[in-house]
C-alpha positions as a Markdown table, in Angstrom:
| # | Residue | x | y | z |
|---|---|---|---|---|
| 1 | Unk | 6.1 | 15.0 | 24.1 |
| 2 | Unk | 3.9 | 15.2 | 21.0 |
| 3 | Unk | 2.1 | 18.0 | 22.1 |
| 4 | Unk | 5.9 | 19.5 | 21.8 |
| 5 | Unk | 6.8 | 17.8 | 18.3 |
| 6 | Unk | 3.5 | 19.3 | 16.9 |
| 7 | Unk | 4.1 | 22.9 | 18.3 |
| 8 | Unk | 7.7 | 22.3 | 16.5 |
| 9 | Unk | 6.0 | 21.0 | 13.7 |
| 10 | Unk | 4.0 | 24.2 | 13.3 |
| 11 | Unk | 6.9 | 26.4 | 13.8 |
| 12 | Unk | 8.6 | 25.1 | 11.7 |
| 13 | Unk | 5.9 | 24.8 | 8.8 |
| 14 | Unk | 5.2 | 29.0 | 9.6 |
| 15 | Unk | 9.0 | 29.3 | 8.6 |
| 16 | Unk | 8.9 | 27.4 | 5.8 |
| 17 | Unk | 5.4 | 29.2 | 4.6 |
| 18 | Unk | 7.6 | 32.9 | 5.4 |
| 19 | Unk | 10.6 | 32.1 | 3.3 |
| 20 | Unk | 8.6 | 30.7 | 0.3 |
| 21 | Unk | 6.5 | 33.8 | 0.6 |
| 22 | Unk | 9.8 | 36.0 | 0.3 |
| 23 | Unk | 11.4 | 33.8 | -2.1 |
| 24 | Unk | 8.5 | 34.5 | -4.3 |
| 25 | Unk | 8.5 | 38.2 | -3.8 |
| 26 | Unk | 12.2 | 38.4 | -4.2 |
| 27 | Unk | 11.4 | 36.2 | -7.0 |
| 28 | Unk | 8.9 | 38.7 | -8.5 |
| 29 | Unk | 11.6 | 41.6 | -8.2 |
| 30 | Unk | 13.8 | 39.8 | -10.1 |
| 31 | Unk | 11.9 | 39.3 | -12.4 |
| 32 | Unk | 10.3 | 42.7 | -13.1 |
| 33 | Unk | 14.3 | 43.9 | -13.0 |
| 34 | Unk | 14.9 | 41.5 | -16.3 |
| 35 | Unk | 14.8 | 37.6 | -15.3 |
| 36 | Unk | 15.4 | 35.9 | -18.7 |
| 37 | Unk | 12.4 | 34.0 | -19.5 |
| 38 | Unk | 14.1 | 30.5 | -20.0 |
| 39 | Unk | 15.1 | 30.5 | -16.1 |
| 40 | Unk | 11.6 | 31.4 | -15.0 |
| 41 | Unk | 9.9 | 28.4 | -17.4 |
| 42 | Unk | 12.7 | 26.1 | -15.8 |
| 43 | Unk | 11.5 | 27.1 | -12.0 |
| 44 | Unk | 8.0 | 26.7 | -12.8 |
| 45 | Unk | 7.7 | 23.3 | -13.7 |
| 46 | Unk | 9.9 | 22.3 | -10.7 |
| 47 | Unk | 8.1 | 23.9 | -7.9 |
| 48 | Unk | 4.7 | 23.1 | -9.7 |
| 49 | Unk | 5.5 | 19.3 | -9.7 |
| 50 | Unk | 6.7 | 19.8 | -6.1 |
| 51 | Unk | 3.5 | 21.5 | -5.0 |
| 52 | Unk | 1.3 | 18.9 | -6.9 |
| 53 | Unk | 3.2 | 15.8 | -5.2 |
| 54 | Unk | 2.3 | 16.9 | -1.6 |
| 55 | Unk | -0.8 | 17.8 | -2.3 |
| 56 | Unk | -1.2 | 14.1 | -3.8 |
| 57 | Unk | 0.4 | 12.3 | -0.7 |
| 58 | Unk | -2.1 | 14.8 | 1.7 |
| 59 | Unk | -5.4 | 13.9 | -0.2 |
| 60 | Unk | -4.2 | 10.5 | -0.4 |
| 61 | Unk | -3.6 | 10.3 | 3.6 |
| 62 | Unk | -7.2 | 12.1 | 3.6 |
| 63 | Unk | -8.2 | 9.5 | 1.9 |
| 64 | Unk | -6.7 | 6.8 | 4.7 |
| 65 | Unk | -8.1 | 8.2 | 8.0 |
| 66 | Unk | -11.3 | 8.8 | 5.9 |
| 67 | Unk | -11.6 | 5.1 | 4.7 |
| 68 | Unk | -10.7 | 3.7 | 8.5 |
| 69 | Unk | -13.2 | 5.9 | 10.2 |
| 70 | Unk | -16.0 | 4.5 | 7.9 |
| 71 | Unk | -14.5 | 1.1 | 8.3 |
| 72 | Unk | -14.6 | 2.0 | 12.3 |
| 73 | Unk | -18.0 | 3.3 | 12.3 |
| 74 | Unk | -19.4 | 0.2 | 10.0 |
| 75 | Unk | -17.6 | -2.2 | 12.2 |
| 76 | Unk | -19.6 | -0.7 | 15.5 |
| 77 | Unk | -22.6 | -1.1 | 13.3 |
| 78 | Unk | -22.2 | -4.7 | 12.6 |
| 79 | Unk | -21.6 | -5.7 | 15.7 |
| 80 | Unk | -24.5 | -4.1 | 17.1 |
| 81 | Unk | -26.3 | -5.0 | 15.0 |
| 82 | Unk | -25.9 | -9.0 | 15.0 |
| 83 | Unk | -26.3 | -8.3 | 19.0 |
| 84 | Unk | -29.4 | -7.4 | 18.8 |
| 85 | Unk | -30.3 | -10.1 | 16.4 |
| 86 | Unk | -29.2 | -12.4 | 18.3 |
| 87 | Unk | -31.0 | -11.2 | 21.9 |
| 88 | Unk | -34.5 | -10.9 | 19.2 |
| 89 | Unk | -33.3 | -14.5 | 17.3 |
| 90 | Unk | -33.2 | -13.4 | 14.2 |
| 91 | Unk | -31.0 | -13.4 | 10.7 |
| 92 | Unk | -27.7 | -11.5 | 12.3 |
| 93 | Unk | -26.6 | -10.9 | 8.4 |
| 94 | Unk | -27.0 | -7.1 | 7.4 |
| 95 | Unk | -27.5 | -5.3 | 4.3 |
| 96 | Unk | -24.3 | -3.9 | 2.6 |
| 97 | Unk | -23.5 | -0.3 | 2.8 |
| 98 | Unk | -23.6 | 1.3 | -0.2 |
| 99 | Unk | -20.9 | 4.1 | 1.4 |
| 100 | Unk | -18.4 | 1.8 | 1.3 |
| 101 | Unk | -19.6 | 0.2 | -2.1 |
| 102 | Unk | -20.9 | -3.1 | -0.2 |
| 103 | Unk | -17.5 | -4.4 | 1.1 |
| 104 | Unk | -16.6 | -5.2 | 4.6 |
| 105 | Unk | -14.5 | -2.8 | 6.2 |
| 106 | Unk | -11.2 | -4.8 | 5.5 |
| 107 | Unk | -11.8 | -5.3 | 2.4 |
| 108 | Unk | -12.4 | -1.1 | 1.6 |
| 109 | Unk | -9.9 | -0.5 | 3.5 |
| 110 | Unk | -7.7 | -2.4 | 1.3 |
| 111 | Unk | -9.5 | -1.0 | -1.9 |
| 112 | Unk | -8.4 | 2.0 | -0.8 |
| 113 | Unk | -4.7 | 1.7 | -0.4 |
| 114 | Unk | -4.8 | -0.1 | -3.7 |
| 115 | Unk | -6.6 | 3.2 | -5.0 |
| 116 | Unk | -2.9 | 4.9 | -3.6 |
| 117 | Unk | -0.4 | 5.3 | -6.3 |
| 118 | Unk | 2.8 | 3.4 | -5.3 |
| 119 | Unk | 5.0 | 6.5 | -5.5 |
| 120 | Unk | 2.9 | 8.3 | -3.0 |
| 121 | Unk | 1.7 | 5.7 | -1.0 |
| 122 | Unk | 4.7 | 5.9 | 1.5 |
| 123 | Unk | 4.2 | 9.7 | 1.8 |
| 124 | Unk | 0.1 | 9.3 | 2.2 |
| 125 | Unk | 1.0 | 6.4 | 5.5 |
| 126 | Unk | 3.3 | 9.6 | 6.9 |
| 127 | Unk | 0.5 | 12.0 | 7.5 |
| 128 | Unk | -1.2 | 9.4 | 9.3 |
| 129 | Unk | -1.7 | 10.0 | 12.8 |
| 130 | Unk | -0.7 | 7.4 | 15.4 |
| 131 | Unk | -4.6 | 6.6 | 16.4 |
| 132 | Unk | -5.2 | 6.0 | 12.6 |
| 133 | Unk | -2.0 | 4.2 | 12.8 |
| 134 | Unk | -3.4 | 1.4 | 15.4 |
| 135 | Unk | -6.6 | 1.3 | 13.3 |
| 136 | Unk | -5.1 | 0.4 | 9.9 |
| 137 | Unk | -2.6 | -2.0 | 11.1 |
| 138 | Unk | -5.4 | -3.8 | 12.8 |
| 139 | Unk | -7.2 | -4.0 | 9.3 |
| 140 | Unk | -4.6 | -4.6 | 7.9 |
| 141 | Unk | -3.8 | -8.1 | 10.5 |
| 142 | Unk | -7.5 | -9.2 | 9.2 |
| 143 | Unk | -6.5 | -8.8 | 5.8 |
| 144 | Unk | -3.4 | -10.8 | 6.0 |
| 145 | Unk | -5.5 | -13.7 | 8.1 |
| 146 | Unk | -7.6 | -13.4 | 4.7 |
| 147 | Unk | -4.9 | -13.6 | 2.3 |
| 148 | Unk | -5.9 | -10.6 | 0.5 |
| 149 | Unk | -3.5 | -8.3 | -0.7 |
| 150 | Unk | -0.5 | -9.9 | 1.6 |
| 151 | Unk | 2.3 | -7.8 | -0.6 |
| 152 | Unk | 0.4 | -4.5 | -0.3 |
| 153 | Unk | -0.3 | -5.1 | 3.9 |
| 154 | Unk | 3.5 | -6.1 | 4.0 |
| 155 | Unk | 4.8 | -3.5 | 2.9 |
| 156 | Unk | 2.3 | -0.8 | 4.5 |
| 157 | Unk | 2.7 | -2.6 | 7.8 |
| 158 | Unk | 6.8 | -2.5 | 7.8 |
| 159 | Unk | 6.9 | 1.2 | 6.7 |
| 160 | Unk | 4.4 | 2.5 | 9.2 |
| 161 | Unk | 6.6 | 0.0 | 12.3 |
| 162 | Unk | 9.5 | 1.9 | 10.8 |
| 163 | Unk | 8.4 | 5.5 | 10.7 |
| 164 | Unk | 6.5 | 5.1 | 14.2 |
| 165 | Unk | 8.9 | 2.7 | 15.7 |
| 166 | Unk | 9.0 | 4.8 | 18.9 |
| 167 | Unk | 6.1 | 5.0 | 20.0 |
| 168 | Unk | 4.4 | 1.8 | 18.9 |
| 169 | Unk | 7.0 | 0.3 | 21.1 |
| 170 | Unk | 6.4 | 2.8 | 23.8 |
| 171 | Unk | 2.3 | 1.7 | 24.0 |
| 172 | Unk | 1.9 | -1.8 | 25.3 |
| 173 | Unk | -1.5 | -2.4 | 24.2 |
| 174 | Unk | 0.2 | -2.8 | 20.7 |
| 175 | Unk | 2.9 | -5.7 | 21.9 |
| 176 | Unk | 0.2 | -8.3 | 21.2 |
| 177 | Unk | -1.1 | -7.0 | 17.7 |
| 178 | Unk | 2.6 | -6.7 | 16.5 |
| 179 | Unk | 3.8 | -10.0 | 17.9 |
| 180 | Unk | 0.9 | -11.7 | 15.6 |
| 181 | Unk | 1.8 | -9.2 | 12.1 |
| 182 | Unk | 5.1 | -10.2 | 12.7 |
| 183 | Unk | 4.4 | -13.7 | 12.5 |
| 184 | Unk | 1.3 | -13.2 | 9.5 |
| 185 | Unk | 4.0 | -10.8 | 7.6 |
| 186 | Unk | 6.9 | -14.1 | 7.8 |
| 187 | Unk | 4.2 | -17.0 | 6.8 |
| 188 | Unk | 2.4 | -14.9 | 4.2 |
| 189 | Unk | 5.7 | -13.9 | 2.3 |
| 190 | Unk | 7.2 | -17.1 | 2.7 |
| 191 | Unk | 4.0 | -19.2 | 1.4 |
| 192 | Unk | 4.2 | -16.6 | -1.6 |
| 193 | Unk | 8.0 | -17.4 | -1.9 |
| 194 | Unk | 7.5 | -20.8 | -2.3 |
| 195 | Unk | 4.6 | -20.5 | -4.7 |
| 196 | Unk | 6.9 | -18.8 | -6.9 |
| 197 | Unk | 9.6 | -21.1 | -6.4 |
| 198 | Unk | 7.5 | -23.9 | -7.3 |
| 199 | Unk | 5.9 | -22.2 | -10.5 |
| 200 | Unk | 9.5 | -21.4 | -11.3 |
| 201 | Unk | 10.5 | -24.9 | -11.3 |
| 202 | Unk | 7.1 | -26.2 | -13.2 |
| 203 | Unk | 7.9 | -23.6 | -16.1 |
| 204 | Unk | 11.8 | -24.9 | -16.0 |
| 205 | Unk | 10.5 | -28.3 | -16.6 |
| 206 | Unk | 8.2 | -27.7 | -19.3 |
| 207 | Unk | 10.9 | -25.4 | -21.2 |
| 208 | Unk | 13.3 | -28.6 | -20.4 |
| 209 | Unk | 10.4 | -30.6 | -22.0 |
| 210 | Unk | 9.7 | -28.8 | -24.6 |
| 211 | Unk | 13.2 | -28.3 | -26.1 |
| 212 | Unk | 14.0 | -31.9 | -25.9 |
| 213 | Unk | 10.9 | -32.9 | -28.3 |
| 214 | Unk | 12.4 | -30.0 | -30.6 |
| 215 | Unk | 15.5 | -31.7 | -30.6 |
| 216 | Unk | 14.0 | -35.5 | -30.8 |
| 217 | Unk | 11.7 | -33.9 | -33.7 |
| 218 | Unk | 14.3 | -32.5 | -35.8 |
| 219 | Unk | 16.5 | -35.6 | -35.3 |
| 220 | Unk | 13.6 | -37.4 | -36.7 |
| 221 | Unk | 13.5 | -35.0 | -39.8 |
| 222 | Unk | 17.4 | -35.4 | -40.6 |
| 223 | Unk | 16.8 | -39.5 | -40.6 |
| 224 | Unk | 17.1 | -40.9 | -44.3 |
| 225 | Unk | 14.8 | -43.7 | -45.4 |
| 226 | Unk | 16.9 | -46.5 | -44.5 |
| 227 | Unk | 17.2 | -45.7 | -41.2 |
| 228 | Unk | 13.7 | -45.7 | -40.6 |
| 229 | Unk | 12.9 | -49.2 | -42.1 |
| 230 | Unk | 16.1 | -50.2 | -40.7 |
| 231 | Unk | 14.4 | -49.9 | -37.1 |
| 232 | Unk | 11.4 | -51.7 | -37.8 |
Protein backbone atom coordinates (compact mmCIF):
# COMPACT_ATOMS: atom_id res chain seq x y z
CA UNK A 1 0.00 0.00 0.00
CA UNK A 2 2.78 2.64 0.29
CA UNK A 3 4.80 1.28 -2.31
CA UNK A 4 1.37 2.37 -4.26
CA UNK A 5 0.85 5.91 -2.50
CA UNK A 6 4.60 6.71 -3.35
CA UNK A 7 4.23 5.59 -7.14
CA UNK A 8 1.00 8.12 -6.90
CA UNK A 9 3.02 10.42 -5.24
CA UNK A 10 5.50 10.57 -8.09
CA UNK A 11 2.95 10.73 -10.64
CA UNK A 12 1.45 13.06 -9.42
CA UNK A 13 4.61 15.37 -8.62
CA UNK A 14 5.70 14.64 -12.69
CA UNK A 15 2.30 16.40 -13.42
CA UNK A 16 2.62 19.02 -11.36
CA UNK A 17 6.49 19.55 -12.63
CA UNK A 18 4.76 19.33 -16.58
CA UNK A 19 2.19 21.96 -16.08
CA UNK A 20 4.50 24.45 -14.21
CA UNK A 21 6.86 23.85 -17.03
CA UNK A 22 4.07 24.89 -19.56
CA UNK A 23 2.66 27.51 -17.49
CA UNK A 24 5.97 29.07 -17.63
CA UNK A 25 6.48 28.73 -21.35
CA UNK A 26 2.95 29.91 -21.97
CA UNK A 27 3.94 32.44 -19.50
CA UNK A 28 6.99 33.49 -21.57
CA UNK A 29 4.77 33.79 -24.79
CA UNK A 30 2.74 36.02 -23.15
CA UNK A 31 4.91 37.96 -22.28
CA UNK A 32 7.14 38.39 -25.37
CA UNK A 33 3.37 39.14 -27.10
CA UNK A 34 3.11 42.41 -24.55
CA UNK A 35 2.44 41.21 -20.82
CA UNK A 36 2.21 44.60 -18.95
CA UNK A 37 5.05 44.69 -16.56
CA UNK A 38 2.99 45.45 -13.34
CA UNK A 39 1.26 41.82 -13.72
CA UNK A 40 4.57 40.03 -14.22
CA UNK A 41 6.20 41.95 -10.89
CA UNK A 42 2.87 40.88 -9.10
CA UNK A 43 3.44 36.93 -10.15
CA UNK A 44 6.95 36.96 -9.27
CA UNK A 45 6.91 37.68 -5.79
CA UNK A 46 4.07 35.10 -5.31
CA UNK A 47 5.52 32.10 -6.86
CA UNK A 48 9.06 33.12 -5.49
CA UNK A 49 7.75 33.18 -1.77
CA UNK A 50 5.96 29.84 -2.71
CA UNK A 51 9.07 28.30 -4.01
CA UNK A 52 11.16 29.57 -1.04
CA UNK A 53 8.55 28.15 1.64
CA UNK A 54 8.89 24.52 0.45
CA UNK A 55 12.23 24.63 0.03
CA UNK A 56 12.33 25.81 3.80
CA UNK A 57 9.93 23.02 5.21
CA UNK A 58 12.25 20.30 2.89
CA UNK A 59 15.70 21.49 4.30
CA UNK A 60 14.03 21.80 7.57
CA UNK A 61 12.66 17.94 7.36
CA UNK A 62 16.49 17.27 6.07
CA UNK A 63 17.39 18.64 8.91
CA UNK A 64 15.01 16.11 11.16
CA UNK A 65 15.87 12.70 9.79
CA UNK A 66 19.49 14.15 9.78
CA UNK A 67 19.51 15.04 13.52
CA UNK A 68 17.73 11.50 14.55
CA UNK A 69 20.10 9.43 12.53
CA UNK A 70 23.01 11.08 14.53
CA UNK A 71 20.99 10.76 17.57
CA UNK A 72 20.47 6.95 16.43
CA UNK A 73 24.00 6.31 15.66
CA UNK A 74 25.36 8.12 19.04
CA UNK A 75 22.84 6.20 21.07
CA UNK A 76 24.32 2.72 19.56
CA UNK A 77 27.65 4.18 20.54
CA UNK A 78 26.85 4.82 24.08
CA UNK A 79 25.49 1.84 24.79
CA UNK A 80 28.31 -0.02 23.53
CA UNK A 81 30.35 1.67 24.75
CA UNK A 82 29.32 1.52 28.68
CA UNK A 83 29.09 -2.41 27.79
CA UNK A 84 32.24 -2.81 27.34
CA UNK A 85 33.15 -0.77 30.28
CA UNK A 86 31.41 -2.43 32.23
CA UNK A 87 32.63 -6.26 31.08
CA UNK A 88 36.58 -4.39 31.45
CA UNK A 89 35.30 -2.43 35.00
CA UNK A 90 35.90 0.67 34.04
CA UNK A 91 34.48 4.54 34.05
CA UNK A 92 31.24 3.78 31.56
CA UNK A 93 30.99 7.81 31.16
CA UNK A 94 32.09 8.84 27.48
CA UNK A 95 33.48 11.89 25.96
CA UNK A 96 30.86 14.24 24.29
CA UNK A 97 30.64 14.31 20.63
CA UNK A 98 31.52 17.33 19.24
CA UNK A 99 28.96 16.41 16.02
CA UNK A 100 26.22 16.89 17.93
CA UNK A 101 27.88 19.95 19.94
CA UNK A 102 28.26 17.71 23.22
CA UNK A 103 24.53 17.06 23.92
CA UNK A 104 22.88 13.73 24.39
CA UNK A 105 20.88 12.70 21.64
CA UNK A 106 17.49 13.94 23.17
CA UNK A 107 18.60 16.85 24.04
CA UNK A 108 19.98 17.65 19.95
CA UNK A 109 17.23 16.32 18.89
CA UNK A 110 15.31 18.88 20.63
CA UNK A 111 17.77 21.75 19.72
CA UNK A 112 16.94 21.02 16.55
CA UNK A 113 13.24 21.34 16.26
CA UNK A 114 13.72 24.44 18.36
CA UNK A 115 16.21 25.46 15.44
CA UNK A 116 12.63 24.91 13.12
CA UNK A 117 10.78 28.08 12.55
CA UNK A 118 7.12 27.69 13.96
CA UNK A 119 5.52 28.43 10.60
CA UNK A 120 7.38 25.65 8.93
CA UNK A 121 7.73 23.34 11.52
CA UNK A 122 4.38 21.45 10.71
CA UNK A 123 5.35 21.21 7.01
CA UNK A 124 9.19 20.03 8.01
CA UNK A 125 7.24 16.82 10.47
CA UNK A 126 5.26 16.03 6.95
CA UNK A 127 8.22 15.07 4.84
CA UNK A 128 9.16 12.85 7.54
CA UNK A 129 9.09 9.30 6.74
CA UNK A 130 7.21 6.85 9.03
CA UNK A 131 10.69 5.10 10.26
CA UNK A 132 11.84 8.64 11.24
CA UNK A 133 8.49 9.03 12.59
CA UNK A 134 8.96 6.12 15.32
CA UNK A 135 12.45 7.43 15.98
CA UNK A 136 11.49 11.03 16.93
CA UNK A 137 8.54 10.28 18.84
CA UNK A 138 10.59 8.05 20.91
CA UNK A 139 12.97 11.10 21.57
CA UNK A 140 10.64 12.91 21.95
CA UNK A 141 8.90 10.42 25.11
CA UNK A 142 12.59 10.91 26.76
CA UNK A 143 12.26 14.45 26.48
CA UNK A 144 8.93 14.79 28.03
CA UNK A 145 10.15 12.13 31.05
CA UNK A 146 12.89 15.10 31.31
CA UNK A 147 10.73 17.97 31.31
CA UNK A 148 12.45 19.69 28.55
CA UNK A 149 10.74 21.43 26.04
CA UNK A 150 7.11 19.72 27.09
CA UNK A 151 5.13 22.49 24.77
CA UNK A 152 7.36 21.94 21.69
CA UNK A 153 7.16 17.66 22.14
CA UNK A 154 3.30 18.34 22.63
CA UNK A 155 2.70 19.76 19.97
CA UNK A 156 5.18 17.80 17.52
CA UNK A 157 3.92 14.50 18.94
CA UNK A 158 -0.12 15.36 18.36
CA UNK A 159 0.56 16.61 14.77
CA UNK A 160 2.75 13.76 13.62
CA UNK A 161 -0.37 11.06 15.60
CA UNK A 162 -2.61 13.12 13.41
CA UNK A 163 -1.00 13.13 10.05
CA UNK A 164 0.05 9.34 10.38
CA UNK A 165 -2.89 8.25 12.32
CA UNK A 166 -3.30 5.26 10.07
CA UNK A 167 -0.60 3.59 10.14
CA UNK A 168 0.75 4.22 13.65
CA UNK A 169 -2.44 2.52 14.58
CA UNK A 170 -1.99 -0.18 12.04
CA UNK A 171 1.86 -1.21 13.63
CA UNK A 172 1.47 -2.75 17.07
CA UNK A 173 4.86 -2.32 18.19
CA UNK A 174 3.84 1.45 18.66
CA UNK A 175 0.54 0.64 21.01
CA UNK A 176 2.92 0.71 24.02
CA UNK A 177 5.08 3.96 23.15
CA UNK A 178 1.67 5.82 22.40
CA UNK A 179 -0.23 4.59 25.45
CA UNK A 180 2.86 6.22 27.69
CA UNK A 181 3.01 9.84 25.32
CA UNK A 182 -0.53 9.89 25.86
CA UNK A 183 -0.27 9.78 29.43
CA UNK A 184 3.38 12.17 29.54
CA UNK A 185 1.49 14.63 26.95
CA UNK A 186 -1.86 14.87 29.77
CA UNK A 187 0.53 15.25 33.08
CA UNK A 188 3.02 17.51 31.44
CA UNK A 189 0.35 20.07 30.11
CA UNK A 190 -1.63 19.82 33.09
CA UNK A 191 1.43 20.37 35.70
CA UNK A 192 2.21 23.44 33.29
CA UNK A 193 -1.53 24.51 33.60
CA UNK A 194 -1.49 24.59 37.00
CA UNK A 195 1.77 26.47 37.31
CA UNK A 196 0.20 29.15 35.49
CA UNK A 197 -2.81 29.04 37.27
CA UNK A 198 -1.03 29.41 40.39
CA UNK A 199 1.40 32.33 39.21
CA UNK A 200 -1.83 33.85 37.99
CA UNK A 201 -3.34 33.86 41.32
CA UNK A 202 0.15 35.03 43.16
CA UNK A 203 0.27 38.12 40.74
CA UNK A 204 -3.68 38.78 41.42
CA UNK A 205 -2.80 38.90 45.03
CA UNK A 206 0.08 41.12 44.91
CA UNK A 207 -1.89 43.63 42.39
CA UNK A 208 -4.82 43.23 45.23
CA UNK A 209 -2.02 44.06 47.72
CA UNK A 210 -0.60 46.54 46.14
CA UNK A 211 -3.61 48.72 45.34
CA UNK A 212 -4.92 48.59 48.74
CA UNK A 213 -1.62 50.30 50.36
CA UNK A 214 -2.23 52.96 47.41
CA UNK A 215 -5.46 53.50 48.71
CA UNK A 216 -4.52 53.20 52.69
CA UNK A 217 -1.52 55.69 51.59
CA UNK A 218 -3.42 58.27 50.00
CA UNK A 219 -6.13 58.08 52.70
CA UNK A 220 -3.32 58.83 54.98
CA UNK A 221 -2.23 61.99 52.89
CA UNK A 222 -6.00 63.45 52.79
CA UNK A 223 -5.98 63.21 56.89
CA UNK A 224 -5.77 66.88 58.48
CA UNK A 225 -3.70 67.37 61.65
CA UNK A 226 -6.33 66.72 64.13
CA UNK A 227 -7.11 63.60 63.01
CA UNK A 228 -3.88 62.32 63.43
CA UNK A 229 -3.30 63.53 67.12
CA UNK A 230 -6.88 62.70 67.63
CA UNK A 231 -5.84 58.89 67.29
CA UNK A 232 -3.04 58.84 69.52
Amino acid sequence: ERELEEMFDKVDGARREENTADALMNAEKDGEEGLDADEEDNDQPQSAAAVKKSVLSVSSGDRIMEAVEMADKESKEIASYRKLQEERGGDDRRAPNPMLFGMEPPGYVLWILRSVKPVDLEQSLLVLPLNHVERLMHYLIINLKRHKGVELCAKASVFLIKAHQAQIVANRTMMTPLRELQNLVRKRTTEIRDTIGFNLAAMRMVARIADEKKNDRLNYEEKSMKDIWGEL
